[in-house]
N, C-alpha and C positions, 0 to 999 in steps of 0.2 A: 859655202857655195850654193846658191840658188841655182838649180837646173830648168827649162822651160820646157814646156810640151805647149800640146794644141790641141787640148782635151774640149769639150763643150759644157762645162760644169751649171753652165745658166742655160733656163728655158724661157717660156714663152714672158714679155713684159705689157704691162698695160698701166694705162696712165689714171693716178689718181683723180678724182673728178673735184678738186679743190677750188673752191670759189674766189678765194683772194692768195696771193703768194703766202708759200710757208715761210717762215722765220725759224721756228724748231718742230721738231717731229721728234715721237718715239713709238715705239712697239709697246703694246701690254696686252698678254694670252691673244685674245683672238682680235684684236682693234688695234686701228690707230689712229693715233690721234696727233692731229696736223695746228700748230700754235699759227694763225696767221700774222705778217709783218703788225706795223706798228698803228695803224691805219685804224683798225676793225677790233682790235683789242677779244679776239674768239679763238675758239680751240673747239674742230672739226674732230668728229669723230666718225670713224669709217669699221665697218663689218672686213675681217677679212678670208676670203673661203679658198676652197683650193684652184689649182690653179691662175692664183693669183688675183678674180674676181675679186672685185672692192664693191659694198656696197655704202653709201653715206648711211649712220644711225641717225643723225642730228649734231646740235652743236650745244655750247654754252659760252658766256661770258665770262673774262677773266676782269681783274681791278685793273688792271693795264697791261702794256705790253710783255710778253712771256719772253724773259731771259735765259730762263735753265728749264727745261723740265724732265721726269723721270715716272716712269709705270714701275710701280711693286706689284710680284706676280703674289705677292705672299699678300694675303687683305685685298688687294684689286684695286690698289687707290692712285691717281696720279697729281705727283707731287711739282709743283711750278715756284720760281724765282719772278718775281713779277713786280714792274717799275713802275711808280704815279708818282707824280708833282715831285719826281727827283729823288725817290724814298723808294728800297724796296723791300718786296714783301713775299714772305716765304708762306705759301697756302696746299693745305692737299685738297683735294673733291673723291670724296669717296661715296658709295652708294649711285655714282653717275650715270648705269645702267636705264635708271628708272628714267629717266630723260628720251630713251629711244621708246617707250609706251606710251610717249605724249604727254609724259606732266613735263610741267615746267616751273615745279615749286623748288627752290632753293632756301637750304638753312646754312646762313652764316653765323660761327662760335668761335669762340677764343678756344684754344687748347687746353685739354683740363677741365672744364666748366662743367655743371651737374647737369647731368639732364633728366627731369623728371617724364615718369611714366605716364602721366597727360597726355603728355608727345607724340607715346608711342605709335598711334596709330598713323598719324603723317609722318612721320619720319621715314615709314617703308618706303612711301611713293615719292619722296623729296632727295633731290640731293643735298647731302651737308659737307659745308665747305669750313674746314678748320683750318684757322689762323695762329702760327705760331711765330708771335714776337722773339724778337732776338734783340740783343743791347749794340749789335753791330753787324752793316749791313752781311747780309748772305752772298755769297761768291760763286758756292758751288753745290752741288747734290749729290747721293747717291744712295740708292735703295738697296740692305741685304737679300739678296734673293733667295734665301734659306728663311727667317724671319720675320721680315719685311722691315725691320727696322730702320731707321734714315739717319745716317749722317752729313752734316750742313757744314761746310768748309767756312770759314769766316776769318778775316785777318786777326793773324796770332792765335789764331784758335778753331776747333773743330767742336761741334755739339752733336750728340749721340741722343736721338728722339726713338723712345721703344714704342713698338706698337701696340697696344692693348685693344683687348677684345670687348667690350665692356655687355654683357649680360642683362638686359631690360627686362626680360620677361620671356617665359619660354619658348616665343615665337618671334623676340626680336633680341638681332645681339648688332652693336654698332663700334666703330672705330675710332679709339682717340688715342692720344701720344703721349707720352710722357717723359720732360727733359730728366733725363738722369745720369747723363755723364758729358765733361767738357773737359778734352786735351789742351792745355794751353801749350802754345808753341812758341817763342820769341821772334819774332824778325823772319816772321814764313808768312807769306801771300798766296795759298794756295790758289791754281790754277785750275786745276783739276782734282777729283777725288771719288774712290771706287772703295765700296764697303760690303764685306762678306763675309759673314762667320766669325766675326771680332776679327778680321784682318783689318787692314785699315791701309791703303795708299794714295800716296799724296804727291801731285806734281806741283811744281814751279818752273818757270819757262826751260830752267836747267837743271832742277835738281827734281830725284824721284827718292821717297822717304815710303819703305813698307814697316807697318808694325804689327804686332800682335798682345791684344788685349790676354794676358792671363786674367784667369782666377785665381783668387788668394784665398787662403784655408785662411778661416775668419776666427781672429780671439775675441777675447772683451775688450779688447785693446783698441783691436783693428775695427772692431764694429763701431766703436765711440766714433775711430777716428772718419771710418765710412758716414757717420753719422755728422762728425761735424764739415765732410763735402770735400774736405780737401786731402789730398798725399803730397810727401815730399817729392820735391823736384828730386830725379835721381842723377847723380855724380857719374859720368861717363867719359872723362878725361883727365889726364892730368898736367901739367906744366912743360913738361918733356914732349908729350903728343900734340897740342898745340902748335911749340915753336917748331913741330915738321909739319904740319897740314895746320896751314892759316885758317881763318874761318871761312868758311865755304857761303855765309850770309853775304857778305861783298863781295859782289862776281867779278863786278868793274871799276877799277881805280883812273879816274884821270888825273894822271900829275904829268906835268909838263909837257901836255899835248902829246904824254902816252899812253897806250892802255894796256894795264897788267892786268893779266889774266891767270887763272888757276888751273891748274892740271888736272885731267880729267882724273876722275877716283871713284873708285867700285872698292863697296867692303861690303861683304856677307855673312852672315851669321852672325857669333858672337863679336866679328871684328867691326859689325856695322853701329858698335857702342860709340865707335870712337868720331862718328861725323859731329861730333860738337853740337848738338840739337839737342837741350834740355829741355823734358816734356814733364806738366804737372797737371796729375788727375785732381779732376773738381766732379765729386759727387753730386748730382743737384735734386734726387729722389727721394721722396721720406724713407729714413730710415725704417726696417720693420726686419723681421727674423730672417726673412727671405730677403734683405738686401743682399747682393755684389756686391764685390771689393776686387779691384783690377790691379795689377800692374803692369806695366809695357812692357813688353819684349820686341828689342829694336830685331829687324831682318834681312833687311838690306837700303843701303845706301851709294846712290850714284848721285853724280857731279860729273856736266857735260862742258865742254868747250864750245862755244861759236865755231862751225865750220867756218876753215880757213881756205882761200880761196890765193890766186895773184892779184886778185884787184881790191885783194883786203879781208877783212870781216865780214860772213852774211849776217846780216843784221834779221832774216827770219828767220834764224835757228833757235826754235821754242819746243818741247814735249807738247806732246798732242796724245790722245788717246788711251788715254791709263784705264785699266778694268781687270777687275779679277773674276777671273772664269773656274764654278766649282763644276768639279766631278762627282756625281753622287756611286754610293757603294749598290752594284747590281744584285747582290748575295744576298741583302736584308731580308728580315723574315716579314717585312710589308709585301701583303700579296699585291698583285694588279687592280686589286676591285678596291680593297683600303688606300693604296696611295693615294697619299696629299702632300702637298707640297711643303707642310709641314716637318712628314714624317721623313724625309728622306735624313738620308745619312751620307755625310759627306766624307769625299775617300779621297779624294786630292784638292789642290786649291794652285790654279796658274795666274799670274801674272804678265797685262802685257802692258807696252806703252813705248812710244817711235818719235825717233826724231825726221824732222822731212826727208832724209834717205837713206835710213837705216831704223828697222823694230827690232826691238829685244820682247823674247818670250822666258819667261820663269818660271819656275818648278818652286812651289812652298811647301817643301815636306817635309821632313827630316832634315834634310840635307836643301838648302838654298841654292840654285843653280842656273845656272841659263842653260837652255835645253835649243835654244834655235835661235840664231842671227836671220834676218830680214834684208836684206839689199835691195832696195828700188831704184828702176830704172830713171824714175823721174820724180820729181820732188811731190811726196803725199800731203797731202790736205787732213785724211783723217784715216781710219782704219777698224775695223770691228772684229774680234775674236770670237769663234763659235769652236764648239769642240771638233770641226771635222774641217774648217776651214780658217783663214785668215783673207777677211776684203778686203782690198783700200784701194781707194780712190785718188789718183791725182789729177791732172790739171786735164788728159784728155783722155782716160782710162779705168776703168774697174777691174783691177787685178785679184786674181783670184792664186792664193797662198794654200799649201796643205801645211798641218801642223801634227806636232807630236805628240801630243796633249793624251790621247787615247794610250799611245807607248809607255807614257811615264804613268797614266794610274793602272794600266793593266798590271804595271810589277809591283803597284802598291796594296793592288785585289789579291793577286793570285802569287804567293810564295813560289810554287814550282816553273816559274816563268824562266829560264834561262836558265835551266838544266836540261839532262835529258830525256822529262818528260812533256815539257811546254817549251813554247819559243814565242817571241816576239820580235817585230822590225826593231830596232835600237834607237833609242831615245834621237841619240848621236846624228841619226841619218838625214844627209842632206837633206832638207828641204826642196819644192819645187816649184813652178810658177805653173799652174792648169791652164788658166786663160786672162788675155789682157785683151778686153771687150771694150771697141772705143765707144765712148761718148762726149758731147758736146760740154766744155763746163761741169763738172761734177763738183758736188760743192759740200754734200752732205749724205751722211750713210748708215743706215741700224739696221737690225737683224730682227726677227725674229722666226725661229723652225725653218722653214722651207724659204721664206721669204724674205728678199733684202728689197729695201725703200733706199731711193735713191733721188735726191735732186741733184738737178741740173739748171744752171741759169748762164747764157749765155752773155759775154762780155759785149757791151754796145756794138764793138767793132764790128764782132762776129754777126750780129743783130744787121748792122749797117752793109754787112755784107752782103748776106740771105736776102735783103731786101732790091738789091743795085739790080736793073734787068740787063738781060743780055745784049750785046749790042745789035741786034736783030729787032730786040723788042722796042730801043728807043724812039726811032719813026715813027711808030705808030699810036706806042702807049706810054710813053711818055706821061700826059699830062694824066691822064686816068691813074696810074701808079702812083703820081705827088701829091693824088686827093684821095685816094683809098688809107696813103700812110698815116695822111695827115688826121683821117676819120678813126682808122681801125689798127690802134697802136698793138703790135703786138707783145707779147708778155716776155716774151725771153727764157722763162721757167717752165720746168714739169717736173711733177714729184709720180715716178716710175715703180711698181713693184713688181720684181724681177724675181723669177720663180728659180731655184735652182732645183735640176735634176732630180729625180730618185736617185737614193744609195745604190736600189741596184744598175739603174742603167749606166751611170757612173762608173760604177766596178765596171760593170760588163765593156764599156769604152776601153778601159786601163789594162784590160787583160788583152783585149785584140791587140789595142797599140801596144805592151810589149810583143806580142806576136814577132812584130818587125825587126825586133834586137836580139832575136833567139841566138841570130849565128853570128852577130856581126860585135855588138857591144854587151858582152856579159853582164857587167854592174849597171849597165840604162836597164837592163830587161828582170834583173834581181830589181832595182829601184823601184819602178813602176809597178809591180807587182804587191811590192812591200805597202809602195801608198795602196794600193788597193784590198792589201788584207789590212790597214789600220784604218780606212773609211769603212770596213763593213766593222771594227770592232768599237769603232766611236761608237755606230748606230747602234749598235745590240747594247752598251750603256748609256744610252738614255734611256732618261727614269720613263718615259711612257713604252717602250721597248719592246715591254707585256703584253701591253693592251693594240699594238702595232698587226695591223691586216699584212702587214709582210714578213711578220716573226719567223714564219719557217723558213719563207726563200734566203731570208737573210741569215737563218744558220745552214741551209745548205752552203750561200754561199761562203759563209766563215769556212766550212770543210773544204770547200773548194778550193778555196783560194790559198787556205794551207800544203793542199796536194800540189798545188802549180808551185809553191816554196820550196818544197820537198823535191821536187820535179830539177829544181833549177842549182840546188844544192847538189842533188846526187851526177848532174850531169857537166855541170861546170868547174872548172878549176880557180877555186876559189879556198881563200884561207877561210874562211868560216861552213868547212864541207859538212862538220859536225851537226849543221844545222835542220840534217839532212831528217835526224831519224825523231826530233821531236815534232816538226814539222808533220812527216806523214803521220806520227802518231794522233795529233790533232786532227787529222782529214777524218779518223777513222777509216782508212782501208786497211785491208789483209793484205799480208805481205804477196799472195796472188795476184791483190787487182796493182797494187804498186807493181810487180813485176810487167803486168799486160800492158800498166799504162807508160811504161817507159820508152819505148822504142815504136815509134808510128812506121805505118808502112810505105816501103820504099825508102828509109831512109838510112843509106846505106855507108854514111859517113858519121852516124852518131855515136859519140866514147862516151863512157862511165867514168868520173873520174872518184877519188878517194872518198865521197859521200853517199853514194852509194854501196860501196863495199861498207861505208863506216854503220848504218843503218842495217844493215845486210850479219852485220856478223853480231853488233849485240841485237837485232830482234830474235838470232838464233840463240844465242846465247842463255840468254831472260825466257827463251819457251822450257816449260818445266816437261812436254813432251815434244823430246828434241827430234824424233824418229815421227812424229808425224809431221814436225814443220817442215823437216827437207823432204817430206812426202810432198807436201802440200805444196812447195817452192819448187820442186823437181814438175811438177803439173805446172806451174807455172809459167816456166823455163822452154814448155813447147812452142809456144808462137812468139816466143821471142829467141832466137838461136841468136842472135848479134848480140844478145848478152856476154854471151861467149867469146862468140868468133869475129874478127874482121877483117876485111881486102885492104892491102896495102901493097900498091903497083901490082895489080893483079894476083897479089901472095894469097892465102888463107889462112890469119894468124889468129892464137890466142889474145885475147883482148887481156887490158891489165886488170880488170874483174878476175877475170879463167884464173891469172897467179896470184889473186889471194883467195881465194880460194883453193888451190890448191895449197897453199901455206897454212890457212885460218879452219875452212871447211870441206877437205878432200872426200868424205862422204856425203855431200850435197852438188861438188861437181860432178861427180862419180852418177850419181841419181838423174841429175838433170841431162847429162850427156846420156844417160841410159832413155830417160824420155824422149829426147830428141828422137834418136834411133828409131825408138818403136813406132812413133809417127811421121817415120820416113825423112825427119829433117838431117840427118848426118848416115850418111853411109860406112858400114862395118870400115873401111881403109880410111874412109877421111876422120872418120873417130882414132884408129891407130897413129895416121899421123900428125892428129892434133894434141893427144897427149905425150907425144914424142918430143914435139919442136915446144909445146908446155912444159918438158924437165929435161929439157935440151938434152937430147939422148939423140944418140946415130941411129940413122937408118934400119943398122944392119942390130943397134941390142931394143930391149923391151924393158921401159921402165915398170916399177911396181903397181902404180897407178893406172895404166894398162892391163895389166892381166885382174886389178881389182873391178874395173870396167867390163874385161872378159866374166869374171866371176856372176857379177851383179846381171850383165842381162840373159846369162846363164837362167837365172831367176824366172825371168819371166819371157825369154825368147820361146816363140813357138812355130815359127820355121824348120823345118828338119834341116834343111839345106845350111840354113845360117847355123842350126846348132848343133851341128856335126863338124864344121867349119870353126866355130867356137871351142864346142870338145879339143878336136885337134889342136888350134893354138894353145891353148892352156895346158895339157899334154905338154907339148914340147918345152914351154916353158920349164916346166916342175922339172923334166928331164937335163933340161941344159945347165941350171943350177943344181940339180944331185950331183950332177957329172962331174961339173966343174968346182964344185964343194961351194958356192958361190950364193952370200946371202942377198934376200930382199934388198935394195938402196934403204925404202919405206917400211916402215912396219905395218903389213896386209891392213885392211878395214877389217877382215872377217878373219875366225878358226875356223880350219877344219870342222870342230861342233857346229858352228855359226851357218856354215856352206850344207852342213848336214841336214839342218832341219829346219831351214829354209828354202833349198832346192834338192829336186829329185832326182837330178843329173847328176848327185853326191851322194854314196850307196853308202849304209851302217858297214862298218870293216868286217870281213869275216873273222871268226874266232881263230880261226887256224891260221889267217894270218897276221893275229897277234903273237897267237904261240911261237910262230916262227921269228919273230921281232924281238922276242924276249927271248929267246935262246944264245947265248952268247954277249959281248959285251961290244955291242955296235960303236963307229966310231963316227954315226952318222946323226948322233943326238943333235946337233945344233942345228940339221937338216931337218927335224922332226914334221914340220910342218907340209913341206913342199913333199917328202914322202906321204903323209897321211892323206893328203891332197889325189895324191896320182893312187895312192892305192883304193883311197872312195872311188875315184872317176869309176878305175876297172873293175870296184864292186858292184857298182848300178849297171843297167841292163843298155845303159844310153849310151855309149860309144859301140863307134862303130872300128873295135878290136883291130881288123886286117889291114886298116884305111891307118892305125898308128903304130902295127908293128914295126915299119923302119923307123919310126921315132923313136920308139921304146929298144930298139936294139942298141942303141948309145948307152944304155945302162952296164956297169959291169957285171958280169956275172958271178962273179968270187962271192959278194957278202950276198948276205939274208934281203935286203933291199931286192939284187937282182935276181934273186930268189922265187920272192912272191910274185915280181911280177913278172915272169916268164910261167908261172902255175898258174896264174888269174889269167895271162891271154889263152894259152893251153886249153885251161877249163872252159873259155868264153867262146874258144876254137872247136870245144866238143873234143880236144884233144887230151882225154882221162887219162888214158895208160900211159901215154907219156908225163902228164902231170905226176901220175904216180909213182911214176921208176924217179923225176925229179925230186921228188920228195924223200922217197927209201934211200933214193945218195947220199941229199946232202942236209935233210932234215928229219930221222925217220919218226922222230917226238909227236908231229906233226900229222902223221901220216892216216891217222886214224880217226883223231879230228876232222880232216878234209873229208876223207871216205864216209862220216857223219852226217856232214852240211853239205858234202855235192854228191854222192854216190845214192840218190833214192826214183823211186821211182823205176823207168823203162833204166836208167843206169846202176842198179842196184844188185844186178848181174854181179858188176864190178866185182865188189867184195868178194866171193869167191872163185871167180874165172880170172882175176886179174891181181887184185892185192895178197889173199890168201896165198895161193902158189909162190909168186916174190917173197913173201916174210918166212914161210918155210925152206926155200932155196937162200936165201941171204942167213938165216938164223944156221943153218946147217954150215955155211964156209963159216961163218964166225964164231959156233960153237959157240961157247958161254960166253965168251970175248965180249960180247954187244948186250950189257941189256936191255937195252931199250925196246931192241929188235923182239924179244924174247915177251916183252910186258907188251911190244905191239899185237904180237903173233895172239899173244891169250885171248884179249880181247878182240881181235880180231874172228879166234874161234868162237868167242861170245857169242859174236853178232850172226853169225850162219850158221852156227847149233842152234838157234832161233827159226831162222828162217828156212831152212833145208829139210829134206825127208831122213829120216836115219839112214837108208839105205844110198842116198845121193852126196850124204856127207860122211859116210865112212866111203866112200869113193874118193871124196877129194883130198884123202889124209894119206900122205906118204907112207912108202910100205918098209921102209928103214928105219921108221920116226919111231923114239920110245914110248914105248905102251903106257909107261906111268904119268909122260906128259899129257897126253891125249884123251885117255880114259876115263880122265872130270867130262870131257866135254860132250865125250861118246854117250855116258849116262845121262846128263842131261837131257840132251836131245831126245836118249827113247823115254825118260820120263814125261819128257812133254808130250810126245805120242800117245802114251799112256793115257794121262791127262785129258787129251781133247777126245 
């Protein structure tokens, strides 16, 4: 399917300044050269500059009129087919240059002939025009443009002329040819033929024959047999293939005023042995160490039908335009300043060639293929292939084609192409029509670089038309108009060179116009884009590329254009969303600037669909620091909150991003919903109940992801208001799961450790109250966590205690749990002596460690105005019963036989108590008096 647009791919045109009508034209590097009708027997040569300026070099004469002719970029020679007295004659003109300095010395040679160094010095300034006899007339041409070698199509056969360089002396080297190979072919009339790289294709009005010249690993054998010119016909069918596929040499049978016709046949690859076309190589080069030895390798074989119509047979249904277009490799280690046209190294080889309303393009690689179908609107006249284009012409139109050409050798450059680390548009992808640019009569059309040549000659009628005046003008001018015609015939012809566009203005066209399909037609706006990252990737492979004054803009815009790929993958719903993450990988952005550049502003309808998350989760994945990329992605996440969230009838929903994310990366939604916050884009409730209606949870509970969200901007909240407000909810959380014995849904992002020593709002536990966590055999271990949690909060200095005792009162008070934390509010409260009679009840183990770590200071009274007296009144009802009480008491005496005067601590010692217990501590004390 050909899709059309209304792109402006052609610029400014101006007319050749040709002195007599052209009959053939071609391009070679920077000239061209115009063959005129049959009249003047010349061939115009023209300057070509940019913007399409033509300036005339001069001309030369040909032996007669010019039937075929062809420029080799490779040597600079142009090769002509040329008619006299009914005979024609195949001739190159090389050195033709020297013609535009004003000589006009011509040397005419036979092919082959010695030329002695006498010569040398004219020879610079002359052109020499070499004549290469053939035993039967020549039909057709075509230059390798790798080589420049020339193959000559001739009935039942093809001649294979190499070009040599030939070395006169160190300031002169000149060009001659040398026949050395000739395919014969049986019962073929080649029409056409295009030769590149030992490929070899050959039309006839219906049949297209590609081949490929191997090399053969050479014996004694084989060299004789190189030597003696010829190889065996080779055997490519056998009696059984036949009687199914007649010969394809008789197109048309009339028998009995009927006409059988053959079914149309396409074989490729190795199956294209089986078209019945026995080929025999004829060596015709002198043998020497350095001969070749070929064999064919058949490649493809088509067999067309006469389009059939209701009013019968078209009788103009012929192949037109056959050419093989190479790819050169852009990775070579030829720098810019060495490349020559020699050196290049070739990385693909396509194939085209149309019938008047339909072209076929081919892939010659590995694999044989048609990569693109052609359908024209109107019957084509001719057609020209360039790597970033397809033109052709018909009857009142210059259609401009994009092609694939770029697609299929980028996966033959670059292995990682269609994984995911690289991506390319697919070979596969519709084709498109840029622009159908009328013109009057088009008749004839070549390329070369920026510039396409075009004639045009209009039909008499049309002539006769232009010419009729208006009926206004008969009155008067009449007879003046019947004597002007009569005087000043006009020509009917213009040979046009039509500049097309820069690559990048181009692109820059293809991106705006998809613009327009952003929201309306997904695959037009993927399409258009797609042609526009494969014209900026043609240009960047061209072999001049290097040396190109627009190198950088054109790999800016290859990044570009990859990001707009990436753009259109992560947001569309499309089966190939996977497209999403090689793409941007190729833009080079940070998964930052991809985040900024997804969501324009004010656009308040735009979704993410699965290529984006898909991009999203392995660039996390593949960071080997995964804690700075959701740093780095959570920054990100700020001026784009629609990543997240979206309106839907007024609602404020999770977007389907938010749930994989919360499925694939709940600590990078978790961060990013924390950044929003802190730069005011989501408020503390609308954060609650986004992650609510995100794990469908009621109103009235709190999922895990929430209170991980509470934790995290714990972190770095620095509002008192909000973080007191914070405190609180997390608080109650911890509390409503002790209570109700009730685990996380999720398992936390963070421990306890984790919340420790990363925020300050999370206090190291006290020692005493772990002593009291380990006393006894808790039944609250599976709870470990949400307890360790609430007993940090009330170790740090950051809650605000009063503001959560009704929350902490839901705790039971029987175990160790509500324990601690009824002594941690106490203590927070400034409420000691109560902490300490709580302790002496129901933990006395404990009791002295607390009075350690909170009894100092202006509270350090304590110890003996408050705890001493309790341990001696409880030790005294229990009697030896407790000893805990008893090992508390001692140490206890420890600490204030330290600290007290003798006379102030035998005060505070009961005057019933046994003197043998007390009398250690008594001595001490006055020994330390002593002492100081």
């Amino acid at each position: 399917m050909v899709q059309l647009y209304n792109l402006h791919p052609f610029g400014s045109q101006r007319v050749v300044p040709c002195k007599q009508e052209p009959a053939h034209f071609c391009c070679g590097q920077d000239v061209l050269f115009v063959a005129s009708t049959a009249a003047s027997c010349r061939v115009e040569v023209f300057a070509m500059h940019d913007q399409g300026r033509c300036e005339p070099l001069g001309s030369f004469a040909t032996l007669g009129p010019v039937l075929r002719m062809a420029h080799s970029s490779a040597g600079d020679y142009l090769v002509t087919i040329e008619e006299k007295s009914k005979a024609t004659f195949l001739r190159a003109y090389t050195n033709w240059r020297c013609m535009s300095a004003g000589s006009s010395r011509v040397c005419v040679r036979m092919v082959g002939h010695k030329m002695e160094e006498s010569y040398s010095e004219t020879w610079k300034e002359q052109m020499s025009v070499v004549e290469m006899p053939l035993s039967d007339p020549p039909l057709c041409i075509s230059c390798c443009p790798v080589n420049g070698d020339l193959l000559v199509g001739c009935k039942n056969k093809l001649v294979i002329f190499c070009l040599k360089y030939l070395v006169i002396n160190q300031n002169l080297t000149v060009l001659d040819f040398e026949r050395s190979l000739i395919l014969h072919i049986d019962n073929l009339i080649p029409a056409e033929v295009a030769f590149c790289a030992r490929h070899i294709a050959i039309t006839t009005e219906l049949d297209v024959l590609i081949l490929k010249l191997e090399l053969v690993q050479q014996s004694a054998d084989r060299t004789e047999q190189c030597a003696q010119g010829v190889s065996a016909p080779e055997k490519t069918v056998d009696g059984g293939v036949k009687d199914e596929s007649p010969s394809t040499h008789t197109l048309q049978l009339e028998l009995d005023e009927f006409i059988i016709c053959q079914k149309p046949v396409e074989l490729l690859g190795e199956e294209s042995k089986l078209c019945e076309i026995p080929i025999t190589l004829e060596s015709t080069e002198l043998p020497t160490e350095e001969t070749k030895c070929f064999q064919v390798q058949y490649l493809l074989f088509r067999h067309f039908t006469p389009d059939q119509s209701p009013f019968g047979f078209c009788e103009e249904t012929k192949l037109h335009s056959v050419q093989l277009l190479p790819i050169y490799q852009t990775g070579s280690s030829v720098t810019a300043y060495e490349e020559t046209e020699n050196k290049r190294e070739l990385l693909s080889l396509f194939c085209f060639f149309s019938l008047p309303h339909v072209g076929y393009l081919y892939s010659l690689g590995k694999l044989v293929e048609v990569i693109s179908t052609y359908q024209y609107s109107e019957k084509s006249e001719q057609a020209v292939l360039t790597p970033q284009f397809l033109h052709v012409i018909t009857s009142e139109n210059l259609q401009c084609f994009t092609v694939r050409c770029s697609a299929a050798a980028a996966r033959d450059e670059d292995p990682y192409i269609d994984t995911t680390v690289k991506a390319c548009p697919p070979v596969t992808l519709d084709v498109c029509t840029l622009r159908m640019q009328l013109f009057i009569g088009p008749r004839a059309i070549c390329h070369f670089k920026n510039h396409i040549i075009l004639l045009t000659k209009a039909d008499t009628e049309d002539i006769t038309e232009r010419r009729k005046p208006t009926r206004r003008m008969l009155s008067r001018k009449a007879d003046s108009i019947k004597s002007r015609t009569n005087s000043e015939s006009e020509p009917g012809w213009n040979l046009y060179i039509i500049n097309t566009v820069s690559t990048i203005q181009l692109y820059r066209e293809m991106v705006d116009y998809s613009r327009t399909y952003e929201n309306v037609k997904t695959e037009s706006c993927i399409h258009l884009l797609s042609e526009a990252h494969l014209l900026i990737r043609a240009a960047i492979m061209d072999p001049h590329f290097l040396k190109s004054d627009e190198k950088e803009e054109l790999l800016r815009a290859f990044r570009e254009s990859c990001a707009f790929l990436g753009d259109c993958y992560s947001r569309f719903d499309t089966k190939d969303y996977h497209l999403a993450l090689p793409y941007y990988r190729m833009s080079g952005l940070s998964m930052t600037e991809v985040l900024k550049r997804l969501v324009s502003e004010g656009d308040e309808t735009q979704t993410y669909e699965k290529g984006f998350i898909f991009y999203l989760t392995h660039s996390l994945n593949e960071d080997l620091n995964e804690e700075l990329s959701k740093t780095i992605l959570a920054c990100g996440f700020i001026g784009q909150p629609r990543l997240l969230r979206q309106c839907k009838g007024g609602i404020v929903m999770p977007t389907e991003f938010a749930v994989h994310l919360k499925e694939m990366q709940p600590g990078l939604l978790v961060a990013a919903t924390v950044a929003l916050h802190e730069n005011s884009k989501i408020e503390l409730e609308e954060a609650a109940t986004f992650f609510k209606m995100l794990c469908s949870h009621s109103e009235n509970t709190i999922p895990q992801l929430l209170v991980d969200f509470w934790e995290a901007l714990l972190v770095v909240c620095s509002q008192e208001e909000i973080l007191q407000e914070l405190l609180l909810r997390v608080t109650s959380q911890y509390v409503w799961r002790i209570s109700k014995k009730q685990l996380p849904e999720t398992k936390p992002l963070k421990t306890t450790d984790d919340l420790i020593n990363s925020c300050n709002h999370f206090g190291l536990i006290f020692p005493w109250v772990t002593s009291i966590m380990s006393v006894g055999c808790s039944s609250d271990k599976v709870y470990d966590e949400d307890i360790s949690r609430l007993q940090s909060l009330l170790c740090s200095q950051s809650i605000n205690v009063a503001s959560a005792l009704p929350v902490l009162e839901a705790l039971p008070e029987a175990d160790n749990v509500g324990l601690t934390i009824r002594v941690l509010c106490n203590t927070r409260l400034g409420k000691y002596e109560e902490a300490i009679d709580q302790l002496l009840l129901r933990c006395p183990d404990a009791a002295v460690l607390y009075a350690q770590h909170e009894l100092k200071g202006d509270k350090q009274a304590l110890w003996w105005n408050k705890l001493l007296p309790e341990l001696c009144k409880r030790t005294r009802l229990t009697g030896n019963g407790c000893p805990v009480l008893i090992s508390s008491l001692k140490e206890t005496l420890s600490v204030v036989a330290v600290e007290l005067e003798l006379r102030d601590f035998v005060s505070l010692l009961p005057e019933d108590g046994t003197a043998a217990f007390f009398l250690p501590h008594v001595l001490h004390c006055s020994q330390r008096k002593l002492l100081t």
